[in-house]
N, C-alpha and C positions, 0 to 999 in steps of 0.2 A: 572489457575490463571488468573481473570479478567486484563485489564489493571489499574485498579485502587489499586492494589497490585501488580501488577509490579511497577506503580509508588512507593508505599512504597517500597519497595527493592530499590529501584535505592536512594530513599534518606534514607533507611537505612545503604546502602553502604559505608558508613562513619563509622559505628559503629563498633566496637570492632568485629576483626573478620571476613569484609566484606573485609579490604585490605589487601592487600600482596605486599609485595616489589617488585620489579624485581631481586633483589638476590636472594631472598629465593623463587620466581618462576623457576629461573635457577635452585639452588640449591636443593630443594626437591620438595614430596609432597604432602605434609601435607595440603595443599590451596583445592586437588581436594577436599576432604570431604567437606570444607568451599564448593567450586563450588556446589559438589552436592546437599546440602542441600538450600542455597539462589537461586542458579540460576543464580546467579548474584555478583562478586567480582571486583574492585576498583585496579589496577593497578597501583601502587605509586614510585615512582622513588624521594627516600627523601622525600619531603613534597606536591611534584606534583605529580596530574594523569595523567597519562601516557594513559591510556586508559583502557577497563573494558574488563573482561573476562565471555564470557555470555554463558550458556550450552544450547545444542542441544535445547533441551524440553523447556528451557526457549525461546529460541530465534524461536523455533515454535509457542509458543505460544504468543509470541510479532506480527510475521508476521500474525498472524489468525485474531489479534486484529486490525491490519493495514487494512488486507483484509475485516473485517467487517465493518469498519467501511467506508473506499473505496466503499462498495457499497452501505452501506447506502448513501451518499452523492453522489452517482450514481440515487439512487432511489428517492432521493429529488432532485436533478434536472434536469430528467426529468420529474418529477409531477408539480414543479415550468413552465420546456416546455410547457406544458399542459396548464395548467393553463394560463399561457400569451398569448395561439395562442386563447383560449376561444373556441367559437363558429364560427369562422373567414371562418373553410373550415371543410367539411366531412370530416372524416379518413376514406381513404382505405385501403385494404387489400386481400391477395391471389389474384384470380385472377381478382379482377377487378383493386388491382393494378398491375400487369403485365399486361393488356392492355392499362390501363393509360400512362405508361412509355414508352411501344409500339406507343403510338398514340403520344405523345411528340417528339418522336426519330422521328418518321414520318414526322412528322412537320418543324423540324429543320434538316433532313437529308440534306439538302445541307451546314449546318452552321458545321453540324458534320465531314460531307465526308472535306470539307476545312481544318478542326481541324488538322484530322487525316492525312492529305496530306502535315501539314506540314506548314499551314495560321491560318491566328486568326480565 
């Protein structure tokens, strides 16, 4: 189930069928068939939600949609990074940056050896 059908579930969850009381959560269960079938049921206590009872498979595949979409928005900005550093400096890589970084730490090894001893 895409997220765009989870959203419908979660606003069908009002509808005949999607809630369940907190009584009749204690008291039987009759709710899990509702559960298995939606993915998704509406926790009411009188006429408030209480909070929503969401199933494995549902709630796997809420976190898939989360984590898809986490990386897209991962993958747009660092393309946006890209994008704004332009043409400003070469990118390195393997080993010519491991000596890049080598010859950096070289440069500043008395700013470092200070750091590490414990000075700005």
């Amino acid at each position: 189930m895409d997220i765009m059908e989870r959203a419908q579930a979660v606003r069908e969850a009002a509808a005949s069928g999607s809630r369940v009381g907190l009584t009749e959560l204690a008291r039987s269960s009759a709710w899990r068939k509702s559960l298995e079938e939606r993915g998704l049921l509406e926790i009411v206590d009188r006429t408030d939600t209480t909070g929503y009872l969401v199933s494995v498979e549902a709630m796997n595949e809420l976190l898939d949609s989360i984590n898809e979409l986490e990386s897209q928005l991962e993958r747009f900005t660092v393309q946006q990074l890209f994008i704004a550093r332009g043409d400003k400096e070469r990118w390195q890589s393997g080993d010519e940056l491991a000596q890049g970084a080598k010859s950096s730490l070289r440069k500043r090894s008395a700013k470092v050896r200070a750091f590490l001893d414990g000075g700005e």
